[in-house]
C-alpha positions in Angstrom: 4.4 -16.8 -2.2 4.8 -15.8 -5.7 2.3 -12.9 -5.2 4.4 -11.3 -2.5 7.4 -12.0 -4.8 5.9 -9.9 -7.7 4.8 -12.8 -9.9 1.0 -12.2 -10.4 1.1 -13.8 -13.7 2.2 -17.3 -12.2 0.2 -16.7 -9.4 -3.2 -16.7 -11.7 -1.8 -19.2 -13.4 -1.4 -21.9 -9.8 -4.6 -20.2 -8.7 -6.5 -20.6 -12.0 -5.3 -24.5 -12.1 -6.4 -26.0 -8.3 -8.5 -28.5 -8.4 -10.7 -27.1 -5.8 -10.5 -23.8 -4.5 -11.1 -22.7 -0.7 -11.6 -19.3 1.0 -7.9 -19.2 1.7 -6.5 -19.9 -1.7 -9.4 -17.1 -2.8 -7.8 -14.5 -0.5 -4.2 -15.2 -1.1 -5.5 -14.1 -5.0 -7.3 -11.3 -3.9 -4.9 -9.8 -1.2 -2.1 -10.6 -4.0 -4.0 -8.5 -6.5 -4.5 -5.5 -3.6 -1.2 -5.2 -2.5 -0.1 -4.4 -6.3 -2.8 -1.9 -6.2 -4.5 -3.7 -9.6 -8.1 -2.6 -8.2 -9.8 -3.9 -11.5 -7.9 -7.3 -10.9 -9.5 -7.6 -7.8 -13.0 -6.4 -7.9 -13.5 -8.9 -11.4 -11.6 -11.6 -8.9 -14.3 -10.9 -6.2 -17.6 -11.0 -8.5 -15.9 -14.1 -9.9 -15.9 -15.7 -6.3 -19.3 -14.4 -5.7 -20.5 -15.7 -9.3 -19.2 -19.0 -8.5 -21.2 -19.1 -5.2 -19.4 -21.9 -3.9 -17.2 -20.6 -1.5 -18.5 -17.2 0.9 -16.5 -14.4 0.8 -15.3 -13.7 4.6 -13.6 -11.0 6.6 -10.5 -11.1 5.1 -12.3 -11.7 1.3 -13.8 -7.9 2.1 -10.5 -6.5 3.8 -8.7 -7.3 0.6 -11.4 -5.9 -1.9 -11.5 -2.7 0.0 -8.1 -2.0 0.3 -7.5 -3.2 -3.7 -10.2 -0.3 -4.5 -8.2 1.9 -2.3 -4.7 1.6 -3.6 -6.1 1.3 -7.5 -8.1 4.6 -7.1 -11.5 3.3 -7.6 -13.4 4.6 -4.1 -16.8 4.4 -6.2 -16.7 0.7 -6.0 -15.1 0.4 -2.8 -17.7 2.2 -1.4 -20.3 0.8 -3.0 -19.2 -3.2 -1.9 -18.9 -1.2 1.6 -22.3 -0.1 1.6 -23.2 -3.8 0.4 -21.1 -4.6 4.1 -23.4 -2.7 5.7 -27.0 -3.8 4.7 -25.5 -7.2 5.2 -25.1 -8.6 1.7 -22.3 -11.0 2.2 -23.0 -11.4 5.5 -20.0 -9.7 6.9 -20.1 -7.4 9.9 -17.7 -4.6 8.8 -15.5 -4.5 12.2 -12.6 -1.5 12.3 -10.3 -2.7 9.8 -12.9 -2.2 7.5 -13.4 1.2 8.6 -10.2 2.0 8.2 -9.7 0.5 4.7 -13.0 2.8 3.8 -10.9 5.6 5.5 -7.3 4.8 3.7 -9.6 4.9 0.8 -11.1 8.2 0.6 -7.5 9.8 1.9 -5.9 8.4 -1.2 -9.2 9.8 -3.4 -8.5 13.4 -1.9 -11.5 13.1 0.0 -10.2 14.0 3.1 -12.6 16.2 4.6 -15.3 12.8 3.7 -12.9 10.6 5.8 -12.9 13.1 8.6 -16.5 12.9 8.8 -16.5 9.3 8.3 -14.5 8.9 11.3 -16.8 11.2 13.7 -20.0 9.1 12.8 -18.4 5.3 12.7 -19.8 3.6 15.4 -15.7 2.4 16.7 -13.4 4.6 18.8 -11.0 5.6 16.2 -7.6 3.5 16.6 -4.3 5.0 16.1 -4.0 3.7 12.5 -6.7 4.9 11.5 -5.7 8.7 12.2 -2.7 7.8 10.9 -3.6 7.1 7.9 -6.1 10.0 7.5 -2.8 12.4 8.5 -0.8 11.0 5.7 -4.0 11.6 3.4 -3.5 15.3 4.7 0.3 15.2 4.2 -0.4 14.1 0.2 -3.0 16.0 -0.2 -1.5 19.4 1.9 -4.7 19.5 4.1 -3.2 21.4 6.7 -6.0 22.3 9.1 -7.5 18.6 9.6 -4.0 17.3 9.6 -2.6 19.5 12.4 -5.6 18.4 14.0 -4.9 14.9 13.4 -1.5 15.3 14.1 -1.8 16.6 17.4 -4.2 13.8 18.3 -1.8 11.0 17.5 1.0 12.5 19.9 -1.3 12.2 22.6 -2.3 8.8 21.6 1.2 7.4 20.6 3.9 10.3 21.7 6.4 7.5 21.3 5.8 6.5 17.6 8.4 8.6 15.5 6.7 8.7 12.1 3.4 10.4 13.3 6.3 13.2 14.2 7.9 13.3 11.0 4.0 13.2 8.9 3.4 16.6 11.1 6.5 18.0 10.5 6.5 17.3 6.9 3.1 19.0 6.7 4.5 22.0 8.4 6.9 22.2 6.0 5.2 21.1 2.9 3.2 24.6 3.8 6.3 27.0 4.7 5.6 26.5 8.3 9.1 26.3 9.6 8.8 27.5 13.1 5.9 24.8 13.5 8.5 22.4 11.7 11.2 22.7 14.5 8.7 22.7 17.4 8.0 19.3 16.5 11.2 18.5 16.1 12.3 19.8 19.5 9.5 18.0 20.9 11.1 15.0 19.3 14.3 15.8 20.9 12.5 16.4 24.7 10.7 13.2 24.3 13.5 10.8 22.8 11.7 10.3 19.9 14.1 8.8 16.8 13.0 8.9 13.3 13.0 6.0 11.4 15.9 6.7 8.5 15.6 5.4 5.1 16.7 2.6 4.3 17.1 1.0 0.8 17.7 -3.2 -0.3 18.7 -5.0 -3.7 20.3 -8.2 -3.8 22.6 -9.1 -6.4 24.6 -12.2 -6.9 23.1 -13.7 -3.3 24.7 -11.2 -1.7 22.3 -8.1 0.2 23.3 -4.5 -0.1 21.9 -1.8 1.8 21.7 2.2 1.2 20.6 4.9 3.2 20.4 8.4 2.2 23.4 9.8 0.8 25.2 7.1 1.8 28.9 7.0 0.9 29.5 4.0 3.0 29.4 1.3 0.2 32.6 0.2 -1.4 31.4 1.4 -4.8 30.4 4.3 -3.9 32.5 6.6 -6.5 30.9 4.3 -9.3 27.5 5.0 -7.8 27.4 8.9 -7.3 29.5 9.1 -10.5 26.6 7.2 -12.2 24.0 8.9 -10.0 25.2 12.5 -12.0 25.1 10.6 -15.5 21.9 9.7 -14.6 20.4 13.1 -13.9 21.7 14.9 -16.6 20.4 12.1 -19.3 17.2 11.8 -17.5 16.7 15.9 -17.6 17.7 15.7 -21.2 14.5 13.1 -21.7 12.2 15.3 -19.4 13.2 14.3 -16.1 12.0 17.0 -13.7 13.2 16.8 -10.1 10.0 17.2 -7.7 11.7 19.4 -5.3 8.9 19.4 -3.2 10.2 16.2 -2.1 12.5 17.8 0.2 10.8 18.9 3.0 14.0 21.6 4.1 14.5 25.4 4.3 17.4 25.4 1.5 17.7 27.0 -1.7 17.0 24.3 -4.9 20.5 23.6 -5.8 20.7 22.0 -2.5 17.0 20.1 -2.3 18.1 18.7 -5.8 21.8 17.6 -4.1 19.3 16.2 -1.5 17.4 14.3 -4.1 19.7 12.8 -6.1 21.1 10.9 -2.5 17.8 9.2 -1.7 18.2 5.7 -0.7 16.1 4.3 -3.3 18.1 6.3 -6.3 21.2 4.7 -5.2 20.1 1.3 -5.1 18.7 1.4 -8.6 22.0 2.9 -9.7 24.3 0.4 -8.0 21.7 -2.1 -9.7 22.2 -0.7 -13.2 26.0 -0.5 -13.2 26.0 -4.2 -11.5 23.7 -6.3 -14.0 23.5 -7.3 -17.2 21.6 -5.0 -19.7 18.0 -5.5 -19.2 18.1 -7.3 -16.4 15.1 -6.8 -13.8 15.6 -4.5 -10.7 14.2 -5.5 -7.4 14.3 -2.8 -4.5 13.0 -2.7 -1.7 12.3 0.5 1.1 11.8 0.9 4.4 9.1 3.5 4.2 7.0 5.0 1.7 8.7 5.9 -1.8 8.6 9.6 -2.5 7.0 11.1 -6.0 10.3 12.0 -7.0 12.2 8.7 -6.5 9.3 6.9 -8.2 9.4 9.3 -10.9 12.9 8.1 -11.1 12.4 4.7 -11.7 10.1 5.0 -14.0 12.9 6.5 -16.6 15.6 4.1 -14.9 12.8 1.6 -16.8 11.6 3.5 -19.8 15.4 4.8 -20.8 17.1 1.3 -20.0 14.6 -1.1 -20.8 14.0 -2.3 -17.2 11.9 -4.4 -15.8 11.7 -1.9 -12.0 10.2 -3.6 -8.8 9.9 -1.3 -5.9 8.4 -2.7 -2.9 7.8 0.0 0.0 6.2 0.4 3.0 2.6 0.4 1.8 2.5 -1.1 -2.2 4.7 -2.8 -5.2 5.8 -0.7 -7.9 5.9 -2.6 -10.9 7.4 -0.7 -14.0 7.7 -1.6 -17.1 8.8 0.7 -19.8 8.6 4.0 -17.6 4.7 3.0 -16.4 4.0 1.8 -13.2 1.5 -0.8 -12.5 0.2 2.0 -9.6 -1.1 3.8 -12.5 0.9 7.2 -10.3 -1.9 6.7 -7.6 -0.5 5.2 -4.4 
């Protein structure tokens, strides 16, 4: 519980203090550790377990292991404890999930024409999550050739799941490829697909408030866009560079940056920092996956203010204190 709240500190400290430990309590550590992307955290965790040899490490022991190695940008390891999977050190069976954690792993790494080829030789039919996440590897990572054929593949596998749309499309566009851009999104249109918006939380005072993009719907809204422009132009003078690459639209810059400045995210942190107390934490949480830009954000929101930032997304926690993110920028 206090892991998925964002308290790893008390966390070790329960965990640290049982009286006997099982394989559960073990994983709940370890998965903790992973989903804050603190790779190191986890990999000591796991030799600690092993060390011990008291309790086995299981499935779920080597899911979260994997997928800690993944999101803290250490695929040496990760492969490595793989390989150990393999030759049947722990005796666990890697099944799919594993795969695809060795997959997600490599994407993040840049390794994307690796996790293409790892695909091709594992001995599983490749699942639609799997692709996916190799084609949002090739989104980051501007892989156009293996992601429009990835791309392609998941519309025939899932031509109902919006977001495989929008990664293509953004991959178009991330390359200039506008033409391509709107033939996915008339496809989108001819099959009924609807994308996902953004959507942005913080609660405050027990009460929940929601933002999407450029949303003027909240009744503070002046306060917040009013802020939102103080923000910008202090931030710029501190360094601040908008990632305009962020904006995956055919518009001049004036505009992508307009476009920017209204993402879900920025606005909740805003309405946060006019509604607290001065260095009072900020908790947010997104829908989907945080763009480079909004996390670049937060990190001044934090470093500027004095902030403790948590930003929970679609994939991770973002924990920033004074302008560095617990990520270490790799997600």
């Amino acid at each position: 519980m206090y892991s998925k709240c964002g308290n790893l500190i008390y966390s070790r400290r329960i965990f640290d203090n049982m009286p006997e430990r099982t394989v559960i309590s073990w994983n709940a550590m370890l998965v903790g550790y992973s989903k804050h992307g603190m790779g190191r955290e986890v990999v000591e965790l796991y030799k600690l377990m092993r060390n011990e040899n008291k309790i086995k490490p299981d499935s779920v022991t080597l899911l979260g292991v994997l997928s800690g190695c993944s999101h803290g940008g250490m695929e040496n390891v990760g492969l490595e404890i793989f390989e150990e999977m393999v030759n049947g050190k722990d005796g666990v069976e890697p099944d799919i999930e594993h795969y695809g954690c060795v997959v997600d792993l490599l994407g993040r790494a840049g390794r994307v024409e690796e996790a293409f080829e790892f695909i091709k030789k594992m001995p599983f039919e490749p699942t639609a999550a799997l692709w996916g996440s190799l084609l949002g590897a090739c989104r980051v990572h501007s892989n156009i050739d293996i992601g429009e054929f990835v791309g392609h593949r998941l519309l025939e596998i899932e031509p109902e799941n919006a977001g495989n749309y929008v990664i293509l499309s953004n991959l178009y566009a991330s390359t200039g490829r506008w033409e391509d851009v709107r033939m996915v999104r008339d496809l989108m249109l001819k099959k009924a697909v609807k994308k996902e918006p953004g959507k942005s939380w913080i609660e405050l005072d027990q009460t929940l408030h929601s933002f999407h993009a450029s949303d003027r719907s909240h009744p503070r809204r002046e306060e917040v866009f009013a802020k939102m422009k103080e923000l910008s132009i202090k931030f710029k003078e501190a360094g601040y560079v908008p990632d305009l690459s962020c904006v995956l639209h055919d518009v001049d810059e004036e505009q992508k940056e307009k476009i920017l400045l209204g993402h879900s995210e920025k606005l909740a942190l805003t309405f946060g920092l006019i509604s607290t107390s001065d260095r009072a934490p900020l908790r947010v949480i997104k829908n989907l996956r945080i763009c480079v830009d909004c996390h670049n954000f937060a990190k001044f929101v934090s470093k500027i203010y004095m902030r403790e930032v948590y930003l929970r997304d679609k994939n991770r926690f973002h924990h920033i204190s004074m302008g560095v993110c617990s990520c270490g920028d790799y997600w």
